[in-house]
N, C-alpha and C positions, 0 to 999 in steps of 0.2 A: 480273685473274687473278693469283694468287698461285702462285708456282711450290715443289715442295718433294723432300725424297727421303723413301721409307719403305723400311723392309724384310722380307722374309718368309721366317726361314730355312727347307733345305730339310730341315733334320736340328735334332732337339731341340738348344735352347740352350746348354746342357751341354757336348752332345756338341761343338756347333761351336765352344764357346771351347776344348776341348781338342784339338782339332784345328788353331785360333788361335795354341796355343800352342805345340804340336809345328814348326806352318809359321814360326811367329818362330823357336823355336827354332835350326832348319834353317838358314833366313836368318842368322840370325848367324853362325852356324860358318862359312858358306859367305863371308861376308862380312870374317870373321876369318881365313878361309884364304888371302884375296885370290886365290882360284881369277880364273882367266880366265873374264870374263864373270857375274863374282856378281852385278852388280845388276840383271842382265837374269836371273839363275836365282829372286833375289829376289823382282821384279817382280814374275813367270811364279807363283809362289807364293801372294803376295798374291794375284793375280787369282783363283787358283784357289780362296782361301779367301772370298774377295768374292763369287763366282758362290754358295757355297755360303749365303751369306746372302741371296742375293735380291733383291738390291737394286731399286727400282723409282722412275720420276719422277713424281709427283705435280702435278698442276693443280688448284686449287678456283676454282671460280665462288661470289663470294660477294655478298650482297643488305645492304646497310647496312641496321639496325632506328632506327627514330626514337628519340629521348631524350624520358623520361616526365616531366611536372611535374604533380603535384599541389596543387590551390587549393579549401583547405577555407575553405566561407561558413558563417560561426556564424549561427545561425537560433535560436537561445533566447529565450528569455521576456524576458533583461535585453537584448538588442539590440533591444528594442520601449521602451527607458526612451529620452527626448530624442527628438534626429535620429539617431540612430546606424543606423536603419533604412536612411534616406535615403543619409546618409555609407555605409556600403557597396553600396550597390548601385549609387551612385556609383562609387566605387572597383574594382568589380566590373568593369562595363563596359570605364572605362580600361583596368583591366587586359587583358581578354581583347584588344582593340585590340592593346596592345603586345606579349602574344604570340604574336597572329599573325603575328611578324613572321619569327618564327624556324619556317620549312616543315619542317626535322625533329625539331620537339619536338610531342610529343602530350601536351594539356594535358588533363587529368580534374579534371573537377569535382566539388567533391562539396558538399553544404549535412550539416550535421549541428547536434547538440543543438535539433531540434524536436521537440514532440508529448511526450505523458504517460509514454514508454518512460526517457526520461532520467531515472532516478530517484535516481542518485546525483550531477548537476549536468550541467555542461557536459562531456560526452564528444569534442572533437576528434579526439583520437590515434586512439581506437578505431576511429574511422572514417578517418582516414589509411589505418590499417593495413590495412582491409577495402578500400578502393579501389586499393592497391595489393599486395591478395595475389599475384596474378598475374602480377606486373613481376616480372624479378630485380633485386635491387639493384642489380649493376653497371649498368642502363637508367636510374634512378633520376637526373636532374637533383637536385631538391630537393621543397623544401613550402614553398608561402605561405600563410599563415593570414590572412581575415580575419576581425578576432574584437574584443572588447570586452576581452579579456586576461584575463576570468574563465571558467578552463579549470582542470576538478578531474581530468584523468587523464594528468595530464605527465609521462614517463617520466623516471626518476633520472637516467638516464645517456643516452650519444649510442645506444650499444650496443644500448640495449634498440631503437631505433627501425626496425634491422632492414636500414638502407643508410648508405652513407656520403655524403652530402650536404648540401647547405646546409638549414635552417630558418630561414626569414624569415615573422615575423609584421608587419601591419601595423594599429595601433588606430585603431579607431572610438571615438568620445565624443570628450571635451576635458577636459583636464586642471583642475584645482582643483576637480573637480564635489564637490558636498555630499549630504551625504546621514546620514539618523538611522536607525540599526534597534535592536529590541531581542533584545539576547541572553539566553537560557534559562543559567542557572549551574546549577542543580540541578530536577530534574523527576521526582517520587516518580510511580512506574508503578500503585500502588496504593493505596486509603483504605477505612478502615471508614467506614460509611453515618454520620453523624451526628456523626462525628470531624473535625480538622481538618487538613490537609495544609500543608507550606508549599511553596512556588515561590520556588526563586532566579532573578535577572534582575539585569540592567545594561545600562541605555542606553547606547551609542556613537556619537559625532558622529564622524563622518569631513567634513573639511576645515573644519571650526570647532573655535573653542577649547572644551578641555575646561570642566567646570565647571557648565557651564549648570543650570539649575532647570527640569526640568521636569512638563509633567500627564501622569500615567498613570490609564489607565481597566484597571481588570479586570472582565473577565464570565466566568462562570459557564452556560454552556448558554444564551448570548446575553443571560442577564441580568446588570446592572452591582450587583458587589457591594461594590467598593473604589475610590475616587479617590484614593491619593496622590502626596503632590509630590517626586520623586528628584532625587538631582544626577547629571547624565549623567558617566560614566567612574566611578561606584562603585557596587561591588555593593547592588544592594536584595532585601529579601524580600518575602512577601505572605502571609497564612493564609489558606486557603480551604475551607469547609466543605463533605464529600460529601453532599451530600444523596440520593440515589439512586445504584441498583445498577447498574450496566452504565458505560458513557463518560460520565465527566463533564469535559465539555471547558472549561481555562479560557484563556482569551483575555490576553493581555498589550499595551496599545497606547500606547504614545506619544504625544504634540500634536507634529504639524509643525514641520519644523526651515524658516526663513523660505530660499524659493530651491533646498530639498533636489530631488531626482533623481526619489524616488517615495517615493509614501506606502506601497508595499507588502509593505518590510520591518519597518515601524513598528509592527506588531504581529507579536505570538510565541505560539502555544499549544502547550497541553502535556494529552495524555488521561489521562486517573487513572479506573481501573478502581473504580467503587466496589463492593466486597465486605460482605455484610449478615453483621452479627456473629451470629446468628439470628436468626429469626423467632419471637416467642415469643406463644406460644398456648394462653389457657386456655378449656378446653372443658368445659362444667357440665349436665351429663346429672341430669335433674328424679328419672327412674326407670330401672332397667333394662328396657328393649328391644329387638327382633330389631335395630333401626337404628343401636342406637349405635356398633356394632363398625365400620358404614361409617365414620364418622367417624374414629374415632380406628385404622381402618386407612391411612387417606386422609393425613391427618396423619402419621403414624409413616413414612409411607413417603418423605416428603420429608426428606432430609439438611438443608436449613435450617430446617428449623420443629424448635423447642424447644417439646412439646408439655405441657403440665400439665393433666390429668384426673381430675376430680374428679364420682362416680357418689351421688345421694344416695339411700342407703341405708336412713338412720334418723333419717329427721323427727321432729320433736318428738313429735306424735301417736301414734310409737309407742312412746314411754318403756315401758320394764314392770320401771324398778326393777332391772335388773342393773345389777351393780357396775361403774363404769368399767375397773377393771384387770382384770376378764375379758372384755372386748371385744376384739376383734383387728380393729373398723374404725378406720380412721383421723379421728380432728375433723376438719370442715370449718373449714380459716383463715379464715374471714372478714374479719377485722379484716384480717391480712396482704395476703388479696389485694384485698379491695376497698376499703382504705384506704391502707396503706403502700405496696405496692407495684402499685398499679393501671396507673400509666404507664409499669411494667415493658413489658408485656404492648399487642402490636401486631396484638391481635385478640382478643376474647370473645366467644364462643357458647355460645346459649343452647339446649340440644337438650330437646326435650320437657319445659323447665321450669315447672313450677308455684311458686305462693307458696305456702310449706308456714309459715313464719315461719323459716325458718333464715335470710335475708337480712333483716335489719331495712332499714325505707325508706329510710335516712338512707345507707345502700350503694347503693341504686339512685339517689342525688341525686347518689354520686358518679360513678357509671357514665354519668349524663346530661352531668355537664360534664366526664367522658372524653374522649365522643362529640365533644361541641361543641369541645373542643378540638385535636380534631384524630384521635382515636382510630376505632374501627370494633368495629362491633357487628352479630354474627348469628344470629337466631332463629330455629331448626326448630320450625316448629308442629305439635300436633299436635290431637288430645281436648283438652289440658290449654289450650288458647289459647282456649278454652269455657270455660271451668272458671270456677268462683265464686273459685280463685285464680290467673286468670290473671295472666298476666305484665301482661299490659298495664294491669291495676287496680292499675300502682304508678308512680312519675316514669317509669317509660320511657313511657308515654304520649304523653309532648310530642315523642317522637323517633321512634316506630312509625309507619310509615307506612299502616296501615290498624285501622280498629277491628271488631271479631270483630260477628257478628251474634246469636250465642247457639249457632248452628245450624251442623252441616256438613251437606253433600255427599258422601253414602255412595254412589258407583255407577262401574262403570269407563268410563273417558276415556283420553281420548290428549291430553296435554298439548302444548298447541301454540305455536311460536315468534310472538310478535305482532308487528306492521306494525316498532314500535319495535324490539321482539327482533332484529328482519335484522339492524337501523344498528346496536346496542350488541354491544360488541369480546366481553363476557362471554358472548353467544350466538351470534352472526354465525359462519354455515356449521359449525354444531353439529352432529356428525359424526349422518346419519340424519335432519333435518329437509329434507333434500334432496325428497324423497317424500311423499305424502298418503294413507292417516294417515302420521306419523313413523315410520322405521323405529326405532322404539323399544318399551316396554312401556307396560302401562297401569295409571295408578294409578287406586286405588279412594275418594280420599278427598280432600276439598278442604275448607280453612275456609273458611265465607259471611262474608265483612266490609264496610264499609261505608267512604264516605270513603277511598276508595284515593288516596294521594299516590307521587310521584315515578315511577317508571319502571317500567311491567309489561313482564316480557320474554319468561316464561310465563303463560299462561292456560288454564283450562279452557273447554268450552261454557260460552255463557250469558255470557261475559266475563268470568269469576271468574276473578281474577287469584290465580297459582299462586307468583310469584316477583317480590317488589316492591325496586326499587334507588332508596336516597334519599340525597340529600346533606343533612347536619345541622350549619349550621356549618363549622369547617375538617374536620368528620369524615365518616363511612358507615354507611347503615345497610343492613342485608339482610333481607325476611323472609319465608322460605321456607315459606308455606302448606299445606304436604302432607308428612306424615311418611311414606312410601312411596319415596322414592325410595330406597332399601332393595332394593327387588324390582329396579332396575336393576342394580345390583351382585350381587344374588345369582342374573344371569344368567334372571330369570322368562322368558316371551315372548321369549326372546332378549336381555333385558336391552337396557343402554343408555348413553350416553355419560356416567354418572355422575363418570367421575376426572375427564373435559376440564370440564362442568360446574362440578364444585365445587371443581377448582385454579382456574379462572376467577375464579369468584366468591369465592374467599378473596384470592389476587392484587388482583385489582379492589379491594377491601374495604382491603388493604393500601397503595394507592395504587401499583400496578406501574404505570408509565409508558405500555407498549404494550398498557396498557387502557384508557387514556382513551377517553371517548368523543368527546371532539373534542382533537386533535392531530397536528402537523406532523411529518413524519420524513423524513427523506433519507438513504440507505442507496448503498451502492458496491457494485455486481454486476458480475464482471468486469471489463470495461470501459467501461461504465452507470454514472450515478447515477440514481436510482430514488426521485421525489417519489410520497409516502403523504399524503392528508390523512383523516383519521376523523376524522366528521361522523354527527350525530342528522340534519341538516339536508335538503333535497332540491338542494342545491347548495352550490359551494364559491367562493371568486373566486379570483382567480388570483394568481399564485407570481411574487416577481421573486426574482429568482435572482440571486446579486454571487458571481462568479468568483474565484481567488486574488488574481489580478492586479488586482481590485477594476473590473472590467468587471460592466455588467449585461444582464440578459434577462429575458422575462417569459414562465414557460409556462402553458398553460393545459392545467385536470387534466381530466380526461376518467372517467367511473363505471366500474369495475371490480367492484365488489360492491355491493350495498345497504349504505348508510354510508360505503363507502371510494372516495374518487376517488385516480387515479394519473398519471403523466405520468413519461418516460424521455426521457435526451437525453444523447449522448456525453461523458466522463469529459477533458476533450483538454489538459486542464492538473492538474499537480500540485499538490497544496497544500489548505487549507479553502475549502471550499463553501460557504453563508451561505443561504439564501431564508430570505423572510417571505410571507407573507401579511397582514400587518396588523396580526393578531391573536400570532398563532403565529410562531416563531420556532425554525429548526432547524438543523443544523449537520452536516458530512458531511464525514472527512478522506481526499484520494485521495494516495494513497503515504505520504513523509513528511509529517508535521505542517509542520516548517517548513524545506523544500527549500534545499540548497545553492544553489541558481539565486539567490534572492532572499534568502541570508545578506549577502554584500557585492555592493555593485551599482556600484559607479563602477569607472570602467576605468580600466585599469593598465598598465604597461608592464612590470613586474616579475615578476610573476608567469613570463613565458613566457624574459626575461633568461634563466636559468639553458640552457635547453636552446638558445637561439637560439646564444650563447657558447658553447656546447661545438661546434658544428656550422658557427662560422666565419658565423653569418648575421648577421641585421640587425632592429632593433625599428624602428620609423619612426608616429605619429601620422599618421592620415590628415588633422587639421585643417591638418598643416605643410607638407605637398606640395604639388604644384600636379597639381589634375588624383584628388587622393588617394591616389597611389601612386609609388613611386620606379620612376628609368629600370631596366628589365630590361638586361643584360648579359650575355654571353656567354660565358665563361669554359674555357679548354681546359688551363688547366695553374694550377697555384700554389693556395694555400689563403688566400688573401681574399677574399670574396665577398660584401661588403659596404660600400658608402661612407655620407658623407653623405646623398645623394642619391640612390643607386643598390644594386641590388641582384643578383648575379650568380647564375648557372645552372651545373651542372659540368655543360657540354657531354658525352655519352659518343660513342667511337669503336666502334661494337659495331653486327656484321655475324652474318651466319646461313650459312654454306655452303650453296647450292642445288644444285649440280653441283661431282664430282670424279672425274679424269679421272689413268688410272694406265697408266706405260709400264715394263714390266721390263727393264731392264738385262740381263742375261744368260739371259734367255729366247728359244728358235728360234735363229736363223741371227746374229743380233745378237751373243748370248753364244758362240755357237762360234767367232765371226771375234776378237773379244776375247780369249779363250784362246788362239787360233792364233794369232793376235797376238803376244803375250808369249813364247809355245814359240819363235815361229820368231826373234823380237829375241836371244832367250837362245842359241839355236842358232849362228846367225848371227853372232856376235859371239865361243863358243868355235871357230868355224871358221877363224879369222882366223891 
């Protein structure tokens, strides 16, 4: 029980120190007059002005609160390198033992830096902080950290931490550990498709001598484009070409350092956005037709395609002797575009073309090993794929995928997606083939051909295939059987999915990635990674899958669509994702590319020096203890709290008042006898 006085005046504050002052006043004179009996008139005075404050006795009942210690367990990706696992939770144990020993300290535990949240590294403090919102700091003991020493949110100063108490950490691992990672110097965020990029890097050995010579592999979207030999501790570079538009991931790896910690910082990547300088596209319309405006609307309306159109006009056959310089058509280049500058151009279509003789053969010989080298080529047929001057009566021939029968098919149909159509990315859930007929329109006209090669993906009745996809070489070819799909666009029957159609099929033609028909992808949803494999096939085999940390698993993909199998499984570490299948090889980055967690990995004792030293604590290796932890101590006065061996607590003194208990002084019969008190001493004493 604490005993105390309080007071409650019975007139405004003000008024009673002037009243305070009136009654000193008083007192002095009286006291300077040396009247008979002043210090009993005095007294009598005082008391009078003391009744008027209130005075009252106070008793608290009061509950001692326990003293808080916080012991944060680092649970991160790098205390899974070595034993350091083992060693803490060694250490862990011990510990809790010893501070059980101490009945009024409340010990909170906390584990922190696990799981895909830590995205900017090892977060201890943060979580300090959160375990101890709710304490005051004066409760606050201290903080033992156990930790590996690689902690990226250490506060500047003691101040920032929010109590005055010791911090003591205590490390896991062993000193001299090794270890090679490589560092990113420079990492261009973006490259034109077909350009080349460079990457800066530089091996560092940690706990071996500089110097060393070693192997670096770089890949490219898991393929190996560069082997050379660095000296670790100086900057290198590498050029790497973008070959495709979207992430082109390249990989950066090391050769094992002999004895190193892990291999899991020994390689570094960096994404490079690849951006297409345009798409450039020449389009050669035989004659004018209701169809051609699809086209060259479909074209114009994409911002990357660089479209060149050219309508022919005025065939040789219809010379009639006007003067060149009163024509206002344009010459068709020839020689330009189908010899100089042919491999400008990452796509030619051919829309209702006939041989008129405006192209001599020896163009079309080059258009063939366009194809074959890598180029794409697309034909709308139509009447003129009949014709005594078909296209196909010239070298495109060897590269067409079907040859014309003489004959078409004049009658309307509904063009329908085939078995293969489902599996291929260029028709697969073609908005309206959902339904039987298609909820689409219906064209009137199909070419009869013979010898169909590579891929139908439409057909009409009877199996006349409407839309034939071939590979030629490193190149593509397309050939669209029906000049009608005109009436989809101009809304006929309700018209029809013609823009997804024929972006598809020009994309595809282009070599766009996420239309291969067989290919690997792994994609980050939320908090999912999401295996895609596109497949022709009726089955796929299975995905092992190599985690950052270079762990592996194998899933197995399950059908989601006709052609596409899928499989989903928790995102639970940060860093590059890796699966193959065998064949295919894909790549998926969750948060950073390459995570502070796994920048430096050997433990350290430095790192956490600064804040341990400002806060009067203690750094201590758990391989040099006995047991992995220094003796806990008890601490209630002076600011050392740290030995050799030992590590101290600032005990606090901090109680809660439960009960308090008030007796007024000059209240009732109390304070009247106290005033009559003082009257009658002072009386009493002038009576004399």
């Amino acid at each position: 029980m604490n005993l105390g006085l309080s007071f409650d005046p019975l007139i405004p504050l003000p008024w009673l120190i002037a009243v305070g002052g009136v009654a000193l006043l008083v007192a002095a004179l009286v006291l300077v007059a040396r009247a008979r009996g002043a210090v009993f008139r005095a007294l009598a005075i005082a008391l009078a002005v003391l009744a008027l404050a209130n005075p009252s006795l106070t008793s608290e009942e009061r509950e001692p609160l326990s003293t808080v210690v916080a012991v944060v367990v680092d649970k991160s990706a790098s205390q899974e390198f070595g034993d350091r696992t083992a060693m803490t939770e060694a250490a862990r144990a011990e510990l809790k033992q010893r501070l059980e020993r101490f009945p009024n300290a409340e010990v909170r535990w906390v584990e922190a830096g696990s799981g895909s949240g830590e995205v900017d590294g090892t977060r201890l403090f943060t979580a300090l902080s959160a375990a101890l919102a709710d304490v005051p700091p004066e409760r606050v003991a201290g903080a033992i950290f156990l930790t590996d020493g690689r902690v990226h949110d250490i506060p500047a100063t003691a101040a920032a931490l929010g109590f005055r108490a010791p911090v003591h950490a205590i490390i896991s691992g062993h000193p001299g550990e090794r270890d090679r990672r490589v560092a990113l110097t420079s990492t261009p965020r973006f490259g034109i498709v077909g350009q080349t990029q460079t990457v800066g890097y530089r091996v560092e050995d940690e706990g071996a001598p500089a110097g060393a010579r070693v192997g670096v592999t770089v890949r490219r979207d898991g393929e190996v484009v560069a082997r050379p030999i660095v000296t670790a501790g100086q900057p290198a570079e590498v050029n790497v070409e973008i070959t495709h538009a979207g992430p082109n991931i390249v990989e950066i790896e090391a050769a094992g350092l002999q004895g190193e910690l892990t291999l899991v910082n020994n390689r570094a990547a960096v994404s490079i956005d690849g951006v297409r300088d345009k798409l450039r596209v020449l389009l050669v319309s035989g004659e004018p037709h209701v169809g051609e405006r699809t086209w060259r609307n479909l074209l114009k309306s994409d911002a990357n395609v660089d479209l060149v159109h050219f309508t022919i006009l005025r065939p040789p056959e219809k010379q009639d002797g006007t003067p060149i310089n009163e024509l206002s058509l344009i010459a068709f280049p020839t020689r330009e575009l189908f010899q100089q500058k042919i491999k400008d151009f990452d796509l030619i279509i051919f829309d209702r073309y006939a041989q008129q003789g405006v192209l001599p053969m020896i163009y079309f010989d080059n258009i063939v090993r366009y194809v074959r080298e890598g180029g794409a080529v697309l034909v709308a047929a139509g009447a003129d794929y009949v014709s005594d001057g078909s296209i196909f009566q010239t070298p495109l021939e060897s590269i067409l995928p079907a040859e014309p029968t003489g004959k078409m098919t004049e009658q309307p149909y509904y063009a329908h997606i085939t078995d293969a159509g489902q599996r291929h990315p260029v028709t697969r859930a073609l908005p309206g083939s959902e339904s039987n007929p298609p909820h689409w329109s219906r064209f009137f006209r199909v070419i009869d051909t013979n010898g169909a090669k590579g891929t139908s993906v439409l057909e009409a009745p009877g199996n006349k295939p409407v839309l034939l996809l071939d590979r030629v070489g490193e190149g593509r070819v397309a050939l669209l059987l029906s000049d009608h799909i005109w009436l989809w666009a101009r809304g006929y029957e309700g018209g029809g999915p013609y823009i997804d159609l024929l972006r598809r099929l020009s994309h595809w033609l282009m070599k766009e990635p996420d239309l291969e028909e067989e290919r690997l992808r792994m994609v980050a949803r939320g908090g999912d990674i999401v295996i895609e494999r596109q497949t022709m096939g009726d089955a796929v085999n299975p995905v092992t899958v190599t985690t950052p940390t270079g762990q592996t698993r194998t899933m197995t993909l399950s059908a989601a669509e006709p052609g596409l199998f899928r499989a989903t499984f928790p995102a639970d570490t940060l860093g590059l994702w890796r699966a193959t299948d065998g064949t295919f090889t894909a790549l998926v980055n969750v948060g950073p590319l390459n995570p502070k967690e796994f920048a430096e990995v050997t433990s350290t004792t430095e790192t956490l020096k600064p804040i341990v030293t400002a806060t009067n604590g203690g750094v201590w290796r758990m391989a040099d203890l006995a047991g992995g932890v220094p003796r806990v101590v008890a601490v209630r006065s002076g600011e050392r709290y740290a030995g050799e061996d030992w590590m101290g607590l600032a005990m606090r003194e901090v109680s809660v008042v439960r009960g308090l208990g008030l007796f007024p002084l000059f209240a009732g019969l109390s304070g009247l006898l106290i005033l009559m008190a003082g009257i009658a001493a002072a009386w009493a004493r002038e009576g004399r």
